[in-house]
C-alpha positions as CSV (number, residue, x, y, z in Angstrom):
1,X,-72.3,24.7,95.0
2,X,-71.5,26.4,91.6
3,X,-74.3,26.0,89.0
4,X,-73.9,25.6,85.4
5,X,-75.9,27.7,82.9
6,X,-78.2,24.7,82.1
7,X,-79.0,24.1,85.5
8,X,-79.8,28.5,86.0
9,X,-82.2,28.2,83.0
10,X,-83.9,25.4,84.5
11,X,-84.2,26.8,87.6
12,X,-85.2,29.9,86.0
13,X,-87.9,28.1,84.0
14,X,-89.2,26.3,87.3
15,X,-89.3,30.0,89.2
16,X,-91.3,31.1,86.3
17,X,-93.8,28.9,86.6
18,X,-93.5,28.4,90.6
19,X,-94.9,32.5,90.4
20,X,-97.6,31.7,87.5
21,X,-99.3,29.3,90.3
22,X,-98.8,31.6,92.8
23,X,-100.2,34.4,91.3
24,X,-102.8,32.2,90.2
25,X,-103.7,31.1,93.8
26,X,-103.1,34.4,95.5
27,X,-105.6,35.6,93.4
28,X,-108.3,33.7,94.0
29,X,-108.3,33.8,97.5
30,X,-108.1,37.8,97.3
31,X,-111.1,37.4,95.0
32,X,-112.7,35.4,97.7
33,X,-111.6,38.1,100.8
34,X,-112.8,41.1,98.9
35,X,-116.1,39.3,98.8
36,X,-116.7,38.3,102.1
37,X,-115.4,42.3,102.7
38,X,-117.6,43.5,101.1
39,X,-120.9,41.3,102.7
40,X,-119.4,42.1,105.6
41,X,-119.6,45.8,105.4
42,X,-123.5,45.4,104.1
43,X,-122.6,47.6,100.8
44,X,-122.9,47.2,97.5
45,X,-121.1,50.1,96.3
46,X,-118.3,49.9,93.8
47,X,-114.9,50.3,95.1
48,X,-113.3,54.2,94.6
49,X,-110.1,54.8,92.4
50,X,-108.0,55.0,96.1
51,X,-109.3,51.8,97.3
52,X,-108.4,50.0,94.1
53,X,-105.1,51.6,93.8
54,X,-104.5,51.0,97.4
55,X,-105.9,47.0,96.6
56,X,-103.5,46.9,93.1
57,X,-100.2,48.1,95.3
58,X,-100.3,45.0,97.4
59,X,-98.0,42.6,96.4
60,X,-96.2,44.2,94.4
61,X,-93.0,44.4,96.5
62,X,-93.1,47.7,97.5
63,X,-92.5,46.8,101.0
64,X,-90.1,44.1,100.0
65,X,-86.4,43.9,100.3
66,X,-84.6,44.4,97.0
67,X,-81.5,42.8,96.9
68,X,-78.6,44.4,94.2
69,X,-75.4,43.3,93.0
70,X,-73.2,45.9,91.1
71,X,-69.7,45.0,88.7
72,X,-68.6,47.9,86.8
73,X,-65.4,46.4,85.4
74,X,-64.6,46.1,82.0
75,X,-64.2,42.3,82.5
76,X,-66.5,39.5,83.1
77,X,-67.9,39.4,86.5
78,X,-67.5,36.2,88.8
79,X,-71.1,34.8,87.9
80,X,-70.6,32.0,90.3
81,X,-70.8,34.5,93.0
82,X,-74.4,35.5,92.5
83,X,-77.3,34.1,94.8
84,X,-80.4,32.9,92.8
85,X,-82.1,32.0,96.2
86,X,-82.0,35.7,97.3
87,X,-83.6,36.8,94.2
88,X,-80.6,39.4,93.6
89,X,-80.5,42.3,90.7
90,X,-77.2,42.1,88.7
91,X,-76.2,45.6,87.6
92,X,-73.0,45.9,84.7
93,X,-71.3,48.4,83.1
94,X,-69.1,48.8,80.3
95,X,-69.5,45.2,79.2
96,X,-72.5,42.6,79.2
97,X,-72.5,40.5,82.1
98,X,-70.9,37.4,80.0
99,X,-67.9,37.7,77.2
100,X,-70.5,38.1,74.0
101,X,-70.1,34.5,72.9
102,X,-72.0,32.8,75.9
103,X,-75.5,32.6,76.5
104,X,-76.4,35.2,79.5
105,X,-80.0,34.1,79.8
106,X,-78.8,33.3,83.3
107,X,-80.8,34.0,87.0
108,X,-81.2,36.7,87.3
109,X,-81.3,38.8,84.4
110,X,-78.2,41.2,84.0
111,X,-79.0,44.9,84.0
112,X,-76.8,47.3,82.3
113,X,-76.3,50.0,84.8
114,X,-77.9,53.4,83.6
115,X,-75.9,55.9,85.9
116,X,-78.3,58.4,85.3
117,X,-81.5,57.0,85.6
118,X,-80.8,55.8,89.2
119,X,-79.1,59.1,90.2
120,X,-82.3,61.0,89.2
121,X,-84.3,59.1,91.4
122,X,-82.3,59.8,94.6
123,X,-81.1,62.7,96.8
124,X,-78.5,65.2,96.8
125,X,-76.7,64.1,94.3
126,X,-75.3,66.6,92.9
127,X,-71.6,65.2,92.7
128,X,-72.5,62.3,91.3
129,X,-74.7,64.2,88.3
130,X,-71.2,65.9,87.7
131,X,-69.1,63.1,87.9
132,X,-71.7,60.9,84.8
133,X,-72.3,64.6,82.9
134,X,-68.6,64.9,82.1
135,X,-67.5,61.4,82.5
136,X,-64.2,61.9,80.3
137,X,-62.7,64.2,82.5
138,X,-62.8,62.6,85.4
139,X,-61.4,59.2,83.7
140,X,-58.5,61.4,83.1
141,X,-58.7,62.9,86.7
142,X,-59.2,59.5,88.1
143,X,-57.1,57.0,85.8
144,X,-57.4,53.3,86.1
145,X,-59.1,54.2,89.8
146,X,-62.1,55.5,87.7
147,X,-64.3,52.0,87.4
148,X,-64.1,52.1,91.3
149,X,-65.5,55.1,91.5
150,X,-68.1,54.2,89.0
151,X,-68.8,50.8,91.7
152,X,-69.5,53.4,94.4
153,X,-71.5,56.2,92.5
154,X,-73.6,53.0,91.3
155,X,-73.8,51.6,94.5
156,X,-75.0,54.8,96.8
157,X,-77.1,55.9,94.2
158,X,-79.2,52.5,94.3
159,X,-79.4,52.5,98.1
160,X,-80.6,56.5,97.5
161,X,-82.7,55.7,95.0
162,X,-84.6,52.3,96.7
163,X,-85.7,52.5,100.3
164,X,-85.8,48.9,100.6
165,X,-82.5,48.5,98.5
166,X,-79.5,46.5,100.1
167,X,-76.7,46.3,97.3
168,X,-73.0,44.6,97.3
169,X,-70.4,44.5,95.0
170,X,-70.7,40.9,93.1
171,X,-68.0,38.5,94.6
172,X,-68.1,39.9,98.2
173,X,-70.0,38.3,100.8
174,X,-73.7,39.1,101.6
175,X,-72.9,40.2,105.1
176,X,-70.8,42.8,103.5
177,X,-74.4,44.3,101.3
178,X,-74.9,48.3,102.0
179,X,-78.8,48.9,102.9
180,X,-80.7,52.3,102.2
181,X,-80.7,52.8,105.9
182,X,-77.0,53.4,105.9
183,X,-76.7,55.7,102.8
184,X,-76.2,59.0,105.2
185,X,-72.9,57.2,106.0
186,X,-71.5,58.4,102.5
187,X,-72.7,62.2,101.8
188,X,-69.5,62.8,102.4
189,X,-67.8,61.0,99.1
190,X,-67.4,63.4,96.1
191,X,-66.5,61.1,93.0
192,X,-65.1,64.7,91.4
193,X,-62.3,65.2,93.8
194,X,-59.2,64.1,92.5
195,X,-58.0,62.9,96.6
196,X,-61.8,61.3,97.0
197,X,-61.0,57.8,97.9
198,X,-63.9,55.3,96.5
199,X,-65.3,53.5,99.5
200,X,-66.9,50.4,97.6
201,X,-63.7,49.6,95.8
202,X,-62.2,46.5,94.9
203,X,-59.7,46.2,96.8
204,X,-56.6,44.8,95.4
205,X,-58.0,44.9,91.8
206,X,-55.0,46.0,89.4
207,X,-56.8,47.1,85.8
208,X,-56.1,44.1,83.5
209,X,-55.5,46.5,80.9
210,X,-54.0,49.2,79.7
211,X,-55.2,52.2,77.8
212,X,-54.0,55.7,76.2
213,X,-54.8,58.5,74.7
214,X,-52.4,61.1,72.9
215,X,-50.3,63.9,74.7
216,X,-49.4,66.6,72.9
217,X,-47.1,68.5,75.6
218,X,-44.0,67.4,74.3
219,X,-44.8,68.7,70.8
220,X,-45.8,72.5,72.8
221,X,-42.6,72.1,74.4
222,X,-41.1,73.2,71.0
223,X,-43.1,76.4,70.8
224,X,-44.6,79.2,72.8
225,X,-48.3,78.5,72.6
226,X,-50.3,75.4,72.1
227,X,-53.7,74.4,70.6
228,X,-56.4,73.2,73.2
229,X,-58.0,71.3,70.7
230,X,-56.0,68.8,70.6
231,X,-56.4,67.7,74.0
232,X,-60.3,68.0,73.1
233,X,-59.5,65.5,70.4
234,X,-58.2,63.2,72.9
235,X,-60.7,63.7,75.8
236,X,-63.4,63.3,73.2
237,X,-62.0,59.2,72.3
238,X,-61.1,58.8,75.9
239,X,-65.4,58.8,76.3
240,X,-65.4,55.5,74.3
241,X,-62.6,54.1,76.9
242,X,-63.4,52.4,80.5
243,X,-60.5,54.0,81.7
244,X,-57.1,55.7,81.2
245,X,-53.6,54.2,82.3
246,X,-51.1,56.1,80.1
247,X,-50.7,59.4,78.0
248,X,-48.9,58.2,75.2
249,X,-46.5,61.0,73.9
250,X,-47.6,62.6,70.5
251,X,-44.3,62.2,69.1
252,X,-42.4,59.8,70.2
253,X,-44.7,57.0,72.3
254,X,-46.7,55.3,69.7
255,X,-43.9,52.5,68.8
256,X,-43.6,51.6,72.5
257,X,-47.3,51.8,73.8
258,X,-48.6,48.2,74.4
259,X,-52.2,48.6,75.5
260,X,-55.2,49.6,73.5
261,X,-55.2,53.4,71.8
262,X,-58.1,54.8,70.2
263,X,-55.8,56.4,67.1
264,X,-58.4,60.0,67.0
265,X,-56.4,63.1,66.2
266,X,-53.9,65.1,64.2
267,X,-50.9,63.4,63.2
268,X,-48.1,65.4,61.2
269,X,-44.5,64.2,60.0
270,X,-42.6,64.4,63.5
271,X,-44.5,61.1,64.5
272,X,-42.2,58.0,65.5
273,X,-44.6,55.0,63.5
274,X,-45.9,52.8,63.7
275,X,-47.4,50.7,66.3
276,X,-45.7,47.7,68.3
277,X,-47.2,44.6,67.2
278,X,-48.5,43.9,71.1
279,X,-50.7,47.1,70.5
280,X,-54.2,47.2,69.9
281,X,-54.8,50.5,67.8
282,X,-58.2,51.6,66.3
283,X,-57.2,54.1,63.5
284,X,-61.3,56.2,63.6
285,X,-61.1,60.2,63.3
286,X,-57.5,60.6,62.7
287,X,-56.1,63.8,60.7
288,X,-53.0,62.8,58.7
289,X,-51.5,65.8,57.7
290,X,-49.5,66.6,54.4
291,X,-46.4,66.0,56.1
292,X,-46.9,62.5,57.4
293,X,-47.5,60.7,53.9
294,X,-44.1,59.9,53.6
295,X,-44.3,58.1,57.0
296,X,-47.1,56.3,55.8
297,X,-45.8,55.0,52.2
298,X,-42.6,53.9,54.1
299,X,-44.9,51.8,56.6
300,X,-47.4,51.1,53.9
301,X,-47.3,47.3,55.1
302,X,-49.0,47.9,58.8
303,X,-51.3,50.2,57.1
304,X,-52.5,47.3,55.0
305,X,-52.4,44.6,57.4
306,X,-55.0,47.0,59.6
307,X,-56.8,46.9,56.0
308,X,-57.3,43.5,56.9
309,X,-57.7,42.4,60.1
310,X,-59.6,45.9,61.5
311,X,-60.6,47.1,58.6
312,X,-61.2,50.8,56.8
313,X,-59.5,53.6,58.3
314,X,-61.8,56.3,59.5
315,X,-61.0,59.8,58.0
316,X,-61.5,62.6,59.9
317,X,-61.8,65.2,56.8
318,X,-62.0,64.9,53.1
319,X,-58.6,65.7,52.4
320,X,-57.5,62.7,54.8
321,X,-59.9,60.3,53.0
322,X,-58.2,61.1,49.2
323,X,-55.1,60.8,50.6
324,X,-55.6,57.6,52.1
325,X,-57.5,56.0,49.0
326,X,-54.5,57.1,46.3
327,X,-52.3,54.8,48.4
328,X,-54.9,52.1,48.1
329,X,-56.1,52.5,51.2
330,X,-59.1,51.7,52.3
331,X,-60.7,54.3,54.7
332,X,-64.3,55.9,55.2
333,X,-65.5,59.7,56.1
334,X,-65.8,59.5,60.2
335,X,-65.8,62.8,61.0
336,X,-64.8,63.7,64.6
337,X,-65.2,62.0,67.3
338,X,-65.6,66.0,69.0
339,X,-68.9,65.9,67.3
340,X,-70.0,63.3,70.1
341,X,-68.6,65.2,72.7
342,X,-72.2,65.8,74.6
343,X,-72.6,67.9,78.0
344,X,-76.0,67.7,77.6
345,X,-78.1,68.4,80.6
346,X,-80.1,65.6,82.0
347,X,-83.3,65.4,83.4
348,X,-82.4,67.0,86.5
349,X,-80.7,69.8,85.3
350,X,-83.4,70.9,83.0
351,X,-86.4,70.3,86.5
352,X,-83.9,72.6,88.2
353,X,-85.1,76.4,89.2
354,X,-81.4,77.2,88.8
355,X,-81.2,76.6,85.7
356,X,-80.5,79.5,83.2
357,X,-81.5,80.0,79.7
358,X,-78.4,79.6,77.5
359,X,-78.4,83.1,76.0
360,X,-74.3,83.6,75.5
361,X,-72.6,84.8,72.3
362,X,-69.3,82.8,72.1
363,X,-66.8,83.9,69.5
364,X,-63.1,81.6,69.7
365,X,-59.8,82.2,67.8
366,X,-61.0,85.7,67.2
367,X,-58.1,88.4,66.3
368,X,-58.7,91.5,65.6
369,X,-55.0,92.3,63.7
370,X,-55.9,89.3,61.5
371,X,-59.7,89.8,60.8
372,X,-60.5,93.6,61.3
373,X,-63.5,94.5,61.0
374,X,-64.6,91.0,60.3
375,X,-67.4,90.8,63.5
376,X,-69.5,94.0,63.6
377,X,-68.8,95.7,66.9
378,X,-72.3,95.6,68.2
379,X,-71.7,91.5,68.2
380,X,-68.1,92.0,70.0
381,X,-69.6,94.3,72.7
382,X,-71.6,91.6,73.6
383,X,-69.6,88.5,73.1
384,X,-67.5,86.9,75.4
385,X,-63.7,86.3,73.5
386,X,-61.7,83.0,74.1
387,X,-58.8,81.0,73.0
388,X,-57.6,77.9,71.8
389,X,-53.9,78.9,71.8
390,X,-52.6,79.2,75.2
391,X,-49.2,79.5,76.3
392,X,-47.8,76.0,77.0
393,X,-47.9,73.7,79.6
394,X,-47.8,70.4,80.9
395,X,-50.1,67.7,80.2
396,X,-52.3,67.8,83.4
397,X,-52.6,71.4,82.8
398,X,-53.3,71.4,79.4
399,X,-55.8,68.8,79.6
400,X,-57.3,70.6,82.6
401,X,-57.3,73.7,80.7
402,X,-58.8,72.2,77.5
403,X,-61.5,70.5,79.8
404,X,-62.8,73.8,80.9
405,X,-62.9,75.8,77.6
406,X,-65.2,72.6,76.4
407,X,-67.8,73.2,79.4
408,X,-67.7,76.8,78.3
409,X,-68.4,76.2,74.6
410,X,-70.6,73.4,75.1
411,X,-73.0,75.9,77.5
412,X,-73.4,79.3,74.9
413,X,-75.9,79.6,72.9
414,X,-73.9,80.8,69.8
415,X,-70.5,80.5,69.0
416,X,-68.4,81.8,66.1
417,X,-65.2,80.2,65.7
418,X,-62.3,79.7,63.1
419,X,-61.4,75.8,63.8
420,X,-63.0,72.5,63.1
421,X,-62.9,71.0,66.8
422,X,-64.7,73.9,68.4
423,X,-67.5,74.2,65.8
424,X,-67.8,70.3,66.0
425,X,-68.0,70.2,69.5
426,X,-70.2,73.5,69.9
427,X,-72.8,71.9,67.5
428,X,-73.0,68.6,69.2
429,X,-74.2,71.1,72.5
430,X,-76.9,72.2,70.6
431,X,-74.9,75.8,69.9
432,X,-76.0,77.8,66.6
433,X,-72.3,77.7,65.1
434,X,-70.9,79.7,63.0
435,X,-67.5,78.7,61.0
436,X,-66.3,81.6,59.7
437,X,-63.2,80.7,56.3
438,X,-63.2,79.8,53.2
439,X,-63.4,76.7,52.4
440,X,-59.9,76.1,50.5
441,X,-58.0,78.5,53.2
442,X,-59.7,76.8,56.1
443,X,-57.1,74.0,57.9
444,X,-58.0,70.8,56.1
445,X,-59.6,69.3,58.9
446,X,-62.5,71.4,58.4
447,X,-63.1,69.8,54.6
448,X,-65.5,68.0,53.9
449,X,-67.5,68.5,57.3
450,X,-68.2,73.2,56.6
451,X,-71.5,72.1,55.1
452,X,-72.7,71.4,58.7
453,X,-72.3,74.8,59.5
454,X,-73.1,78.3,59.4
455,X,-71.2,79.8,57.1
């Protein structure tokens, strides 16, 4: 039988006060054994700390089985699937439990799932601490598999973390729950290997919806080298995303993407715009260079209409901002969404004995034909030298290739640099950064953010 909400609360109202009796009643009759213990024994002496810890543990449920339920899909879970009378622990991810209009006070309580939390309480786990510590690459690696892989890293890590723990993915059968006893089964999966196949998987389950982010490849086709840090750009708004179904070409797929695109990046004239009308576009940390204003006069109208239903359009830089408000736009300074870009180490990392002191000298974009003499030698000798600008590629490779020089920057303990992206992401990693420019020669996308750096 399928309960309604009304009929959960109540239930849940009646539990509540079922256990207030209970604990009521089990009390006093532990009252009453520890008395007749105690005249038993022929002492009079006051319990010890270990007895009384040893007295408070009981009951607790400890020893008890803990029953879990895990939905880590961007849409509402089947609800009517959960068992009230076997007390289970609803965990969700991405979204609450219930669309945000409905009440959720339903039994049992939905938990949103803190990756992790429950990882740092199991065992050998070090895939999995990968797999949540750079999240946004693996969405990429992964695609529109990644909230499967997300149900199984949630589910193994529970049954690792509890030893009474038996979980299931909400709308299978109980018989088909995972207990802690069986966890050994999967020490095998590795949720950051692109062939990994996710065991607890729904099967069957096709992603509702779609989602891009931008590819720049097509535009290095047309020249010799390309810039990583555009593919940092779009790694760093694909964090915000449950998963990834398309690359939508730089220059030419905007008009015919029809899922949801996070709009963060550098746009220039060589765009096709704008967006189909069965596109949901959120325009936050975009870059419009000089060259794209015409586009956007010509298509003032959808700029507008965003005006209105969305909202402001978030500027990545200064320049972007003033250009946007003298077509009566209305926008607001976002910055970049690189500046949230965290590899921060968890709790783990940091209790590690492995870990290292982060005592690198970074320096990126550095040339010595262009600035000689710029970086006193002593700092070159011992500095380690990298690029943005790479020879080009194609989009997994870039993105791979982009991925890595982040982990790199995100890990030294100083990093001088040239280019707004890097010095945004190295300072969100907790890097002294220096941006070395003036201010008026620097690219534009570094104006009105400089201040937040050494200069």
């Amino acid at each position: 039988m399928k309960l309604s909400y009304s009929k959960l609360e109540n239930y849940h109202k009646k539990v509540g006060q079922q256990k207030k009796y209970l604990k009521f009643y089990l009390g006093a009759i532990g009252y009453v054994l520890i008395l007749v213990m105690v005249n038993i024994m022929g002492t009079s002496r006051a319990l010890d700390e270990e007895s009384a810890a040893a007295i408070r543990s009981r009951g607790t449920g400890k020893d008890l089985l803990e029953n879990f339920v895990v939905w880590t899909y961007p849409h509402p879970p089947p609800k009517e699937e959960l068992d009230p009378a076997n007390n289970e622990k609803l965990y969700c991810s991405y979204a609450p439990c219930a669309p945000i209009n409905e009440d959720v006070n339903f039994y049992p309580e939905p938990y949103i799932l803190n990756l992790r939390e429950i990882i740092n309480k199991g065992e050998n786990l070090e895939a999995f601490h990968t797999f949540v510590k750079y999240n946004a690459w693996y969405k990429f690696l992964h695609g529109a598999n990644f909230p499967h892989h997300v149900q199984s890293v949630a589910i193994i890590s529970t049954i690792s973390a509890y030893p009474n723990a038996c979980v299931r993915t909400l709308g299978q059968d109980r018989a088909n729950a995972v207990c802690a006893a069986g966890v050994k089964k999967y020490k095998e999966y590795d949720p950051t290997d692109a062939n990994s196949v996710p065991p607890f998987a729904v099967q069957f389950m096709d992603m509702p919806e779609q989602y891009g982010i931008l590819d720049y490849s097509s535009r290095s086709e047309d020249a010799k080298d390309s810039n990583l840090e555009n593919e940092m750009q779009s790694l760093a708004g694909l964090q915000f995303l449950p998963y990834l179904t398309d690359l939508v070409d730089f220059k030419t797929g905007i008009p015919e993407f029809q899922g949801h695109l996070l709009m963060n990046g550098w746009y220039g004239g060589d765009i096709a715009f704008p967006p189909n009308n069965k596109a949901t576009v959120t325009m936050t940390s975009v870059h419009f260079d000089d060259s794209i204003l015409p586009t956007i006069e010509n298509n003032l109208k959808f700029f507008e209409v965003y005006n209105a239903n969305v909202g402001p359009i978030g500027a990545a830089d200064t320049k972007t901002y003033d250009n946007l408000l003298s077509l009566g736009l209305s926008a607001y300074l976002s910055s970049g969404f690189v500046s949230m870009m965290s590899f921060a180490d968890d709790e783990e990392d940091k209790k590690s004995k492995k870990k290292k002191e982060r005592d690198s000298i970074l320096i990126v974009d550095y040339y010595d034909d262009i600035f000689p003499g710029l970086i006193p030698q002593e700092i070159l000798d011992r500095a380690t030298r990298v690029k943005t600008r790479v020879p080009s590629d194609n989009s997994q490779a870039q993105f791979r290739r982009s991925f890595e020089l982040m982990k790199v920057i995100a890990q030294a303990r100083v990093v001088i640099c040239f280019n707004a992206q890097t010095a945004l992401l190295a300072m969100a990693n907790g890097a002294q950064t220096i941006l070395v420019g003036e201010i008026h020669e620097m690219e534009s996308s570094a104006h009105g953010i400089a201040h937040l750096f050494h200069r």
